[in-house]
N, C-alpha and C positions, 0 to 999 in steps of 0.2 A: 504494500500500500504506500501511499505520497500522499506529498500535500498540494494546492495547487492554490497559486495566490488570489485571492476576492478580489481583495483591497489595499493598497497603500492609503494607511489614514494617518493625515496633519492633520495635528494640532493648530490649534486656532485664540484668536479671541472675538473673536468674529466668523463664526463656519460658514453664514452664507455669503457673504462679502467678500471671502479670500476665495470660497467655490466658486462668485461670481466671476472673478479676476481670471481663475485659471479654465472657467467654461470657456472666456471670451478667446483665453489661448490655444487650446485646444480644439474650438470650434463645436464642441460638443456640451448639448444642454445639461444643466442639472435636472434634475429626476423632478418629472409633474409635482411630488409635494411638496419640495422643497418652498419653503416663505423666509422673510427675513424676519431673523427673530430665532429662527430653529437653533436649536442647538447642533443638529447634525445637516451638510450638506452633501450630496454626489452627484459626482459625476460618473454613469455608471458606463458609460461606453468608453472611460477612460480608466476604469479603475481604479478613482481618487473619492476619499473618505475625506471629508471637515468634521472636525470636530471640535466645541468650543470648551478650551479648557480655562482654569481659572488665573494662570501662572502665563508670565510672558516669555519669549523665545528668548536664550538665553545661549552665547555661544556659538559658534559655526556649525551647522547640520555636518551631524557623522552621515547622510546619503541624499543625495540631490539629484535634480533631475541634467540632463545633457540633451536639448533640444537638436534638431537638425530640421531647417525649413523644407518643405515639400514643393513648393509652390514659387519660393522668392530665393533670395540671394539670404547669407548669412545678413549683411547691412540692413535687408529691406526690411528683415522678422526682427531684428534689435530694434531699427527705429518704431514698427508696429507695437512691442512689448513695451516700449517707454512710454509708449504713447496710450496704453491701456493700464500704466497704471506702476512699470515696474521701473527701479533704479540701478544704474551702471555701478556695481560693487569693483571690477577690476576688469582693465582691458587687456588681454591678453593676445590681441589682433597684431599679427606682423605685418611688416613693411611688403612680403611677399605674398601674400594671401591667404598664409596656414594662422593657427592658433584659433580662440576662441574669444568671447565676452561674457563674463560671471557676471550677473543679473540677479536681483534681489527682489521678490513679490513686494506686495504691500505692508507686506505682514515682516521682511527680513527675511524669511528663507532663499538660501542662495541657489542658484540655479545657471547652467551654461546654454549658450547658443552658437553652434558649433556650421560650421560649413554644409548649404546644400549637397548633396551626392553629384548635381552638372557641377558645382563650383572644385569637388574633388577631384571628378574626373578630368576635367580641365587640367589639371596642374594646380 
């Protein structure tokens, strides 16, 4: 027998508000009951858990997410996420087009946005 993963669930102090943040990045809705207010939000096509705890983030996450845009340029999804909400923690973007940018929710949880798979194959 195994186990096999539901959910990755953050912590929160706000679960629908940080679900809201990371639906709008993923593109995918939170789940019809979701209201604000809730103590729990998902995103279940994502399998992302909010959960509203009472204590604030505290620390560097020991596991974060590594984005890779589907659709745009690594630039184009950085500018998109700043502009939905989230802050440039470290740029780690070279003069030649490799590396990545650590991105920070609303909430502090850090997060990367790594190179399209055209922008890899590119060179």
């Amino acid at each position: 027998m195994t186990s096999a993963l539901r959910h990755v669930t953050i912590d929160s102090s706000d679960a629908y508000a940080l679900g809201s943040f990371w639906s709008e990045v993923f593109g995918q809705p939170l789940h019809e009951d979701d209201k604000p207010g809730d103590e729990e939000a998902l995103i279940e096509g994502a399998g992302m858990l909010f959960v509203t705890v009472p204590e604030a983030k505290s620390g560097k996450n020991r596991i974060h997410f590594d984005l890779q845009p589907q659709d745009r340029t690594r630039e184009e999804e950085v500018e998109r996420l700043l502009a939905l909400g989230a802050t440039l923690v470290d740029d780690r973007r070279r003069p030649d087009g490799t590396g990545w940018a650590v991105l920070a929710d609303p909430e502090g949880n850090e997060f990367c946005v790594e190179r399209s798979a055209a922008e890899r194959a590119a060179g």
